[in-house]
N, C-alpha and C positions, 0 to 999 in steps of 0.2 A: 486088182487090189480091192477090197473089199472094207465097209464101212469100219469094220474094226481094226482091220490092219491098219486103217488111216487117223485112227484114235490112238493108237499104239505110238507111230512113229510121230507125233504131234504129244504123246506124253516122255516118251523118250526124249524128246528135244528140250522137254521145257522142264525134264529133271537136269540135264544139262545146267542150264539155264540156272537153276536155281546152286548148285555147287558153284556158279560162278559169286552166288550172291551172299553162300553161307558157307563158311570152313566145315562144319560137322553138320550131316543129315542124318536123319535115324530112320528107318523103314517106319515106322509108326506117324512122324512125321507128313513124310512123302505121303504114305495112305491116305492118311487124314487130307492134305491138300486137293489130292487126286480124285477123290472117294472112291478109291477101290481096297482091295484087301492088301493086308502084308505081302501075302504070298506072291501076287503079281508086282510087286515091288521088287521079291526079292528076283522074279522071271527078271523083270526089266535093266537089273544091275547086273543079270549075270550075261543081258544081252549086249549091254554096252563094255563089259567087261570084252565078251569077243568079238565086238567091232573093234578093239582095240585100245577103249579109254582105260588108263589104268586109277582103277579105281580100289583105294585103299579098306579094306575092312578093321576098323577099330573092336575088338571084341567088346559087347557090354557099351558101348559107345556111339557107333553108328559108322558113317558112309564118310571116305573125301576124297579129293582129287589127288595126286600125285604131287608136291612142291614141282613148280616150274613149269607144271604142264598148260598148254593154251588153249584154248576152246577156240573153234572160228567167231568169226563177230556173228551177234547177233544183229537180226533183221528184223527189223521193225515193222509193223502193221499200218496200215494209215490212219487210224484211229489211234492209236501211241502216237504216232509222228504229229498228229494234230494236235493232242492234249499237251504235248510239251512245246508245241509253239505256241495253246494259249498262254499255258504258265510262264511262257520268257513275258510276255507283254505285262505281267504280273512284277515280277524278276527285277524287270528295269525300272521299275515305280519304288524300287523298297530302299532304306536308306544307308544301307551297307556298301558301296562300292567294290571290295573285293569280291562280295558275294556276285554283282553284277559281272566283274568280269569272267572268274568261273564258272558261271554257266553258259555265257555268253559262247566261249570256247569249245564247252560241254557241247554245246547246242549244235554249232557248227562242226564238230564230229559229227555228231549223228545226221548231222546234214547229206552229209559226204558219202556215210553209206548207204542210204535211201536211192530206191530205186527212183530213174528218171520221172517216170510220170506221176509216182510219189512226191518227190521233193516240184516237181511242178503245184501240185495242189496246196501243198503246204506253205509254199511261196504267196501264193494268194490268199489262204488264210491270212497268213501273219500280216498281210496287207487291211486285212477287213477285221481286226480286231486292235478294238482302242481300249482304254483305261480313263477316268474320269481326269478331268486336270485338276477335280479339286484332291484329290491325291499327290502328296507332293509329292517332288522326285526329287528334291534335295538331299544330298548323301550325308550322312553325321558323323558317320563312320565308317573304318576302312579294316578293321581288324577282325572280321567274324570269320574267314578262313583260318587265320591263325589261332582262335580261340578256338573252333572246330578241329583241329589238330592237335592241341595240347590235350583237347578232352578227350580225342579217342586213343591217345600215346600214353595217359596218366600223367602228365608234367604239369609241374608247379609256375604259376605265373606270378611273374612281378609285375604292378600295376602304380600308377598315380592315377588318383581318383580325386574327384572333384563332388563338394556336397551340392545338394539340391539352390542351394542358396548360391553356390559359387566363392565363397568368401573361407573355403578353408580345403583343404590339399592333402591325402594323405597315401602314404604308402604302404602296399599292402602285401600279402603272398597268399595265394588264393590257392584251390585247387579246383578246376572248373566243374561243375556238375551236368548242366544240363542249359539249354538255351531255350528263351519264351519271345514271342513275338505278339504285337498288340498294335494296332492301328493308330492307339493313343502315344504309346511309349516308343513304339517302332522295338529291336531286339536290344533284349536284357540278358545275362548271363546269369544264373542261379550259379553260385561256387561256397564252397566254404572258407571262409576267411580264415586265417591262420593270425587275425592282429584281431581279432572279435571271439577266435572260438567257437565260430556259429555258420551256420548259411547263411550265407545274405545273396540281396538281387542288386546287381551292379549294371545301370543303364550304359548302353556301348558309347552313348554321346557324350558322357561324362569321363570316361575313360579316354585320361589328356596322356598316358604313357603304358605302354605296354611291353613286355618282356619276356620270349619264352624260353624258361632256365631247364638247365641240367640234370633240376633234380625230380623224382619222380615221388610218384603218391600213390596209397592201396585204393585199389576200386572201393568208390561207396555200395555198402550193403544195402542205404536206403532208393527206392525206387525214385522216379520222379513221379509217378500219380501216387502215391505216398506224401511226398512233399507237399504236391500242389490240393492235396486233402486235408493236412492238417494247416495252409496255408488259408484255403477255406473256413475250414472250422474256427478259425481263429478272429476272419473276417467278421464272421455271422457273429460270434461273443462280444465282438465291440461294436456290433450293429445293433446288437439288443436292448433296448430301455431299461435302465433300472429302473425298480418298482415303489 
């Protein structure tokens, strides 16, 4: 087998790989990732098409896998297996508890498929990597799975929210947008409030009730580096001295 054959079957894999990560691929797409040309894109789908992955063609649209169909597991690198057992040590420092335990779980899958002398190494990593203790690990909050859920379903949430001050309460229905994390604030949810009319930033530690309803909401047309741009620009306007 020869250096390109071994280039082949290593992009073969990791176009796999990537339908497992995105419903619609387009050959221009893949090219672009891969750097090589359409046309060996379109070789490479028609190879996998006759090892027997059935692979859908969208006319005008692009590439996807069959509903239902499984890919074997992927195998991790020891360099992937290391990097995400820095990031658990990270993981279990941040203030959301469900988020700790989803990954926790996360983690230890991927544990399980790691080859032995892999998951040996990685065990001693995760031994020799600490986090500052002036980092707290106090949890505030326990709802960032659930909020991560209604935002990628479109569902409306009901919430009791508590002001900065503490000294007033109120209820809202949001429609979640996007989530911000900060070392100061720890995670906040961008959502559009449905009781303001507006976006607002709603910190998770403030949020004394949460609720995920029935009813659903059109995707926003606006980006979040959109947002977080004119949230900026807004900043710098009341940052500036009048004259």
């Amino acid at each position: 087998m020869n250096e390109n054959d071994i280039k082949r079957i290593s992009r073969l894999t990791a176009i796999l790989t990537q339908f497992q990560t995105k419903q619609l691929l387009t050959a221009a797409e893949l090219a672009n990732k891969f750097a090589v040309s359409n046309r060996t894109i379109y070789r490479d789908i028609r190879a996998l098409e006759q090892a027997g992955v059935p692979i859908l063609t969208q006319e005008g649209k692009g590439y996807s896998l069959m509903e239902g169909y499984k890919i074997p597991p992927v195998m991790f690198s020891e360099s992937e297996a290391n990097a995400l057992i820095t990031v658990e040590q990270l993981v279990v420092k941040n203030r959301d508890s469900s988020l700790i335990k989803e990954y926790q779980e996360a983690i230890n899958k991927i544990k399980a498929v790691l080859r032995y002398s892999t998951r040996e190494k990685t065990e001693l990593l995760s031994k020799r990597v600490a986090v500052s203790p002036a980092i707290s690990g106090v949890n505030t909050s326990s709802s960032l799975m659930l909020i991560q859920n209604a935002l990628t379903n479109f569902q409306v949430l009901e919430i009791t929210y508590q002001s900065e001050e503490g000294n007033q309460k109120t209820e809202r229905q949001i429609e979640p947008f996007a989530l911000y994390y900060s070392l100061q604030e720890n995670w906040t949810l961008i959502a559009y409030c449905r009781l303001r009319k507006d976006y607002r930033m709603f910190r998770l530690d403030r949020i004394l009730k949460i609720h995920q309803t029935e009813l659903k909401f059109t995707p926003h047309t606006l980006t979040l580096q959109e947002y977080l741009a004119e949230k900026e620009k807004k900043f710098k306007t009341l940052a500036t001295p009048l004259s």
